[in-house]
N, C-alpha and C positions, 0 to 999 in steps of 0.2 A: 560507459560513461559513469564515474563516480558521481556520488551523491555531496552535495553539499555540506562538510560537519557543521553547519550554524541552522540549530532549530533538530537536527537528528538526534534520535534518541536510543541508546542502547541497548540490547537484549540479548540475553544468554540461552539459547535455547538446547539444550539435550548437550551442555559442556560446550556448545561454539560459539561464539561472540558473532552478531548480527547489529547494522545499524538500519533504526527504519525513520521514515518521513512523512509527514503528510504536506501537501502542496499548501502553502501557508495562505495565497488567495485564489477563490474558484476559478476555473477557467472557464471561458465564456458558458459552455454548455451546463457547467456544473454551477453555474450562478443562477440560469435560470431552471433549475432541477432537470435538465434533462439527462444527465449522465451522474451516476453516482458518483461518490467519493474513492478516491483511489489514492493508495501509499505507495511507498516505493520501499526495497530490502535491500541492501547487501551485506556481503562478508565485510566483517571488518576490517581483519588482518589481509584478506588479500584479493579485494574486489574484482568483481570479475562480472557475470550476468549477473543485471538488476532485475529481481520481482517484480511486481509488478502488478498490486495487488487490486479488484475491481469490489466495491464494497456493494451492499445491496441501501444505504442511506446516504444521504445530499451528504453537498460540502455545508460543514456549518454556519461558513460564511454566506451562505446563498443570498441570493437579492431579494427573496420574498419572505426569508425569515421561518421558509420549514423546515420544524427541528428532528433533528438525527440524535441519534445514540454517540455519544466520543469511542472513539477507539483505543481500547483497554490493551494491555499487554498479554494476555490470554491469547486474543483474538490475533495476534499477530504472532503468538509463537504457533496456534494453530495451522494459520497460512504456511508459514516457513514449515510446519512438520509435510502437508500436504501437498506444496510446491515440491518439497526432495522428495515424496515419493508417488508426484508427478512426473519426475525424472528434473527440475531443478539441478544447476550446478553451477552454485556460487561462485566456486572459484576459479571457473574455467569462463574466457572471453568469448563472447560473443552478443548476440541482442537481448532485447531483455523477453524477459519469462512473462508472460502475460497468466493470471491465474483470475479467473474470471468467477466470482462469487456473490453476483449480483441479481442471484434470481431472487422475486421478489421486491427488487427496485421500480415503483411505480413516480413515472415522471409526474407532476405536479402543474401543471401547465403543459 
């Protein structure tokens, strides 16, 4: 499933063009900090498996108003270096890549 281009943001990581996301309103869980924040990756030019990346801080949006770090473009080229050599592969179909980096996420309620 491609990703959305409205609100995606581009990034070049090691010469490959990458588009990533973050879910613009929490979903239930991540409203009331129970589940961290998570973005999503793909190839740009030829989408294929989405990332699918597990943060270790809330969505900013949350309903109680505990605040998180924003996510930098560093941190996302990191993911994407560590998902391919997780075995990640953009541009081949199938489900999405689950990259799970949320140790240290402590729910808040």
């Amino acid at each position: 499933m491609a990703l959305v281009n409205r609100g995606a943001r581009l990034i070049t990581v090691d010469g490959t063009a990458y588009r990533w996301r973050l879910r613009g309103r929490p979903s239930y869980d991540q409203g009331l900090v129970r589940s961290p924040l998570t973005y999503a990756v793909e190839h740009t030019d030829t989408p294929g498996t989405t990332l699918v990346v597990a943060t270790n801080q809330p969505h900013p949006s949350n309903w109680f108003g505990t605040q998180g770090s924003p996510i930098l473009p560093a941190q996302v080229a990191d993911s994407i270096r560590t998902a391919l050599t997780d075995g990640w592969t953009p541009e081949s179909p199938g489900s999405p890549f689950h990259l799970d980096q949320s140790a240290g996420f402590v729910s808040s309620h």
